[in-house]
N, C-alpha and C positions, 0 to 999 in steps of 0.2 A: 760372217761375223764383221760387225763396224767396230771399228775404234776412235779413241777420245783419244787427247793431250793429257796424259796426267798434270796437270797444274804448271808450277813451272820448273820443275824436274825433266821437262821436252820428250818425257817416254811417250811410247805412243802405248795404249791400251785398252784392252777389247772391253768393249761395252756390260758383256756378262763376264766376273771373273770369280774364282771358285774359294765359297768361305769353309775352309777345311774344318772348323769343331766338330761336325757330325762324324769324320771317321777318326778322331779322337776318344770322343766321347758318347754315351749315350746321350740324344739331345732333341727336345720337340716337347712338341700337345702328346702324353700319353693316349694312343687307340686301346680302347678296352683294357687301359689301366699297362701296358705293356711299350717299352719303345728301347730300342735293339741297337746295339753298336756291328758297323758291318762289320766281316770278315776282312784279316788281310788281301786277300783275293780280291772281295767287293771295291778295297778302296783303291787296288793300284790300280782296277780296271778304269771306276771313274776319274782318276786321275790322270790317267794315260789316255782314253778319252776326251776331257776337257782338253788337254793339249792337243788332239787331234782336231776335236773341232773350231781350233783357234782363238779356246781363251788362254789368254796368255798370264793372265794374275793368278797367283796363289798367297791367300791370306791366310797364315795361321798366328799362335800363340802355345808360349810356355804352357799357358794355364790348360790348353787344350787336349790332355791328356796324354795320351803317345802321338798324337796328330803330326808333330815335329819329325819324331821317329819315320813314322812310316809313309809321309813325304820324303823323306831320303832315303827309305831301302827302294821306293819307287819310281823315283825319278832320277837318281843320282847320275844315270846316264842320260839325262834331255836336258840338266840342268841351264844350258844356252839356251831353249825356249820359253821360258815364261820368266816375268817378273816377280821375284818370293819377298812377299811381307811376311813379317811377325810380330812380334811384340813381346816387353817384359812387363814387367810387373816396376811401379816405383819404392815401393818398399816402404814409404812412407809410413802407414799405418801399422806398422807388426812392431813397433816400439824399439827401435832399432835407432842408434847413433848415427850420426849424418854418416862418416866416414864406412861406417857397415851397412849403411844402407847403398851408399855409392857401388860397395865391394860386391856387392849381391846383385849390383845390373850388372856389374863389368863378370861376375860370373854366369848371370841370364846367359847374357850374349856369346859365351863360350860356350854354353851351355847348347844351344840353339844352334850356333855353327857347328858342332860336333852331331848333334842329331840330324838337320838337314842335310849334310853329308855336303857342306861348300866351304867355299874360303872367305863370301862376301853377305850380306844381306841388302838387296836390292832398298827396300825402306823398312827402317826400321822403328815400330810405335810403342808409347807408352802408355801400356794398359790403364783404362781409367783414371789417365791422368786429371788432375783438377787445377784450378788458377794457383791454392797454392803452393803445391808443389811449384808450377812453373814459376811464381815468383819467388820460389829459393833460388833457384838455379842450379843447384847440384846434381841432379840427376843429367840435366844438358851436357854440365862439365863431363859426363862418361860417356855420353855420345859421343858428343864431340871428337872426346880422346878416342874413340873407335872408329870414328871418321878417317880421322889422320892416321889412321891406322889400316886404313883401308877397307877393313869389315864391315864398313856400314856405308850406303852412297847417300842416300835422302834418312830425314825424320821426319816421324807423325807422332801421332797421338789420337787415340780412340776413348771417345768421350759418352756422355749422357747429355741428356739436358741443354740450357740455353746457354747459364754463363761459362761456364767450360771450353765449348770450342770455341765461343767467343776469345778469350784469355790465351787457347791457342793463336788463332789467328792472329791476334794482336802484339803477341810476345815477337814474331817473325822469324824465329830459328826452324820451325818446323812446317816441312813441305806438303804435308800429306794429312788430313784430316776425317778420321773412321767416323762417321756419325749413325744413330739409328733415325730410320726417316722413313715414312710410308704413309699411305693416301688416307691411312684416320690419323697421324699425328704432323700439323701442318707447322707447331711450334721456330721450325726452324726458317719458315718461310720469309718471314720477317727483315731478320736483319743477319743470321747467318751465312746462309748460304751468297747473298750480296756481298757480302763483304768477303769470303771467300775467294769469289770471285774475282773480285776487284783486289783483293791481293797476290793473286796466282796459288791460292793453299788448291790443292784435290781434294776433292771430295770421294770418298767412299763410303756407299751405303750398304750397310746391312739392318737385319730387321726390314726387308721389300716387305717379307711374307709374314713379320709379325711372327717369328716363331712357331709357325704353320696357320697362325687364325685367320689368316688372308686365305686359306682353303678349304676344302669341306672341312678338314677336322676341328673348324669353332662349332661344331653340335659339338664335340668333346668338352669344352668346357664348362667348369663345374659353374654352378650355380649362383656364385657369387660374385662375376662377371656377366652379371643378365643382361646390364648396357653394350657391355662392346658386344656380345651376340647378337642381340638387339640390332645394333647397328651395321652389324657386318652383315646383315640377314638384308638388311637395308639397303645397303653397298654392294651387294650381289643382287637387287636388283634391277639399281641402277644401272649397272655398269654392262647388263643382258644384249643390248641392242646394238654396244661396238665390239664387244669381247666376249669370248668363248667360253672364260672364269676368271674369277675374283683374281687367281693368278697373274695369266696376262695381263688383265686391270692393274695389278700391282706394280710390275715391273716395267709396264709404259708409263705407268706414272712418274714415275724417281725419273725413270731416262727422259721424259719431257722438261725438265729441266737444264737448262746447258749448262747448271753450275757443277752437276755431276760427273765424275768421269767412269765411274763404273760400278752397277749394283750388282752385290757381291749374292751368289746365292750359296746357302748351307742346304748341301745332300751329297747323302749316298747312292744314289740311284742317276746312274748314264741316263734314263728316258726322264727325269725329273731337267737334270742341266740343259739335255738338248731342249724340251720345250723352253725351257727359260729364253735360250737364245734364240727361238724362234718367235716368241713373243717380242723380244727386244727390237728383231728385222723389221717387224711391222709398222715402229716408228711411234711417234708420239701419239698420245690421244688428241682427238679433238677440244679447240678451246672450249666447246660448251660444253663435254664432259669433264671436263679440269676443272671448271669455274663451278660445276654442280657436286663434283668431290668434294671441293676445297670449302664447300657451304657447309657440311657436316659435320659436324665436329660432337665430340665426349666429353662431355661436362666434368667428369671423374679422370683426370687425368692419369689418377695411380692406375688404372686398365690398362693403359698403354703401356705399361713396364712390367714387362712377365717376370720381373723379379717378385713383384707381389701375387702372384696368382697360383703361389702353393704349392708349386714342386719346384724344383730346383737340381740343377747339375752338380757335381762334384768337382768343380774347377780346384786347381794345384797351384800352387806360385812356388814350383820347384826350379 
């Protein structure tokens, strides 16, 4: 396993690091209309696993079902090795009073320390945060106070879209920047991940795999996504003659970037994570496969957002 600097937090941090929803929740492209939440068993294994093969992040969230839970009846004894994100929710939108809504992160985060089974959160993000939350400021004021409080060491914030992390970055309070980012959506190429950069914010990416369409399972998708098939049919042609699958393709891509510090992968499956990280060892792609990715692009932008493509998880803002 390599590792990156997370930004300017000065953690060091493995290249592949593990996006827990999947043993929270049921989550992916339905196979044959079916898609399975593991077993306790299933998940303390890949989680005790990933720390053995030296990723050291663990990313979850409130909303991620027991995900929180059962990271802590699993790890509660390694918790020295790995870096633990999570995230709450900003409350904003449920029609809640500034000072109730403040009350409901400052109960997240107790929330989340009690199920993780620690006393600290390594970085702690704010689920689809947007600019204007960050320009109230109220939700930072409870960071903040959990900073000084010790429970929290670094902030992020996990976003969508272009002006969003933008609005992060630019705010400067927050360390860590969750984006979704993969070799059909190049949106971000532009001007965020630069400026990132040049600020010291971390980058973490999820969405490598596009919510499994970076794999065989885009023949799963229904019919009304016939562009991004299309393309990803296209994209797994391309990509035949340096890589093994669309997979690997995917996750040299994010890592050939130096603004990333680590692409997060979502699974339950121990042989799913290790290939990850051994896609990751092999290093960048070649510039003339980057510059022939980066020419393709989706005209339909809403494809890119498996929020619109008909099914949907049961996220909680408990």
């Amino acid at each position: 396993m390599r590792y990156r600097t997370l930004g300017r937090t000065g953690l060091k941090v493995s290249e592949i690091s593990f996006g827990a929803v999947e043993i929270g929740l049921a989550y992916g492209i339905p196979v044959e209309g079916k898609i399975e939440k593991p077993s306790e068993a299933e998940a303390h294994a890949v989680l005790n696993a990933a720390l053995d093969m030296g990723v050291n992040l663990i990313d979850t969230a409130r909303a991620y079902g027991d995900s929180e839970e059962v990271i802590g009846r699993a790890l509660k004894g390694r918790r020295g090795e790995f870096i633990l994100a999570t995230k709450t929710m900003h409350y904003g939108d449920k029609g809640l009073s500034v000072a109730e809504q403040k009350q409901a992160v400052r109960d997240s985060i107790e929330a989340s320390l009690r199920a993780l089974q620690t006393d600290v959160i390594d970085v702690l993000q704010v689920h689809n945060i947007t600019a204007e939350v960050i320009a109230r400021g109220d939700v930072l004021e409870v960071l903040q106070e959990a900073q000084r409080a010790g429970k929290v060491r670094f902030l992020g914030g996990s976003v969508y879209g272009v002006e969003d992390p933008l609005a992060v970055i630019r705010d400067g309070h927050y360390d860590v920047l969750q984006v979704a980012y993969n070799m059909l959506d190049h949106r971000l190429d532009a001007e965020v991940l630069p400026l990132a950069a040049q600020k010291g914010v971390a980058i973490l990416t999820r969405s490598v795999l596009l919510k499994g369409a970076l794999t065989p399972r885009y023949l799963y998708l229904a019919d009304n996504l016939a562009e991004l098939k299309s393309v990803i049919a296209r994209m797994e042609q391309l990509v035949a003659g340096e890589c093994e699958s669309l997979a690997e393709a995917a996750f040299r891509y994010v890592l050939s970037n130096p603004a990333v510090s680590s692409a997060l992968v979502g699974t339950s499956k121990v042989k799913n994570l290790q290939r990850s990280a051994d896609y990751a060892a092999k290093g960048p792609l070649s510039p003339a496969l980057l510059a022939a990715i980066r020419a393709i692009e989706i005209q339909d932008v809403n494809q890119l957002n498996p929020a619109t493509w008909g099914f949907k998880e049961k996220y909680s803002d408990k």
